[in-house]
C-alpha positions, 0 to 999 in steps of 0.5 A: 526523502522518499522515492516512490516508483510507479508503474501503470500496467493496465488500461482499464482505468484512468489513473489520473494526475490527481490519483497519482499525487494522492498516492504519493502523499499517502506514501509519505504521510504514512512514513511521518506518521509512523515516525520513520526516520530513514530515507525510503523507496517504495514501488506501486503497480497499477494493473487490472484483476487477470493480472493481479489474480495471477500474482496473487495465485503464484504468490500466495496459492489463493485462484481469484483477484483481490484489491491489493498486495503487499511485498515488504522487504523488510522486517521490524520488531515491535518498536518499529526498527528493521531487523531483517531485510532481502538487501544490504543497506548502503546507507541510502534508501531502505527499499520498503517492498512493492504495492500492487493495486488493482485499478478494475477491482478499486474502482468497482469497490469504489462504487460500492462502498459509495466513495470516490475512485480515489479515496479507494486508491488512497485507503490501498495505498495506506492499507498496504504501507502498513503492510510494508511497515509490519503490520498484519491483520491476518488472523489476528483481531489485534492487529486487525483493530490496530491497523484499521485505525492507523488507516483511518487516522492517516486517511482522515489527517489527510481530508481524504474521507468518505 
């Protein structure tokens, strides 16, 4: 089971029914993808580029926007097994992190990548689970290499292509 908790915090784009369902199904085909075998909870914000330009300037002291951020909760080890997390495991849902997508900036890439509005969303929502699940690019090529292929996979296994 997984619980997904999402939150519109923005006016500038419609997040419609469809988007929302979408990103939902991202969430859950990643987890099965990586074989995950526990219950999950993951929470996703929409918001717009002032604020995400703010959070990621408190957060990660880096002044402008981005599409996305990833704050995971826990950490795994290189067999995916969660050795570390910010809470005590009651037995229930293993409470991922937090997904903050900005909807202004993915709609604007959107359009310049030439797809839809919601494959953007879809590829944030992948991009950032892997996140939430340990994988970093981050000045590391492999990881680079690794993660771009599981997005691409769990996007293309789901019909959500360019």
């Amino acid at each position: 089971m997984t619980q997904i908790l999402i939150e519109n915090e923005q006016a500038k784009e419609e997040i419609s029914a469809e988007i929302e369902a979408a990103i939902k199904k991202c969430i859950e085909y990643t987890l099965e993808f990586e074989e995950c075998d526990f219950d999950a909870e993951v929470s996703v914000t929409f918001t717009d580029d002032e604020e995400i330009h703010q959070i990621n300037l408190a957060e990660r002291g880096i002044d402008r926007p981005t599409d996305v951020l990833s704050f995971p909760i826990c950490e795994f080890d290189e067999n995916g097994d969660i050795i570390d997390a910010d809470f005590d495991f009651d037995g229930d849902l293993i409470m991922l992190g937090d997904i903050v997508i900005s909807a202004e900036r993915a709609k604007a890439q959107a359009a310049e990548y030439g797809h839809s509005f919601l494959r953007e969303m879809a590829f944030l929502t992948v991009h950032s689970m892997l996140h939430l699940l340990g994988y970093d690019h981050i000045d590391d090529a492999e990881g680079e290499r690794i993660m771009f292929e599981k997005q691409d996979k769990i996007l293309n296994n789901l019909g959500i292509t360019r």
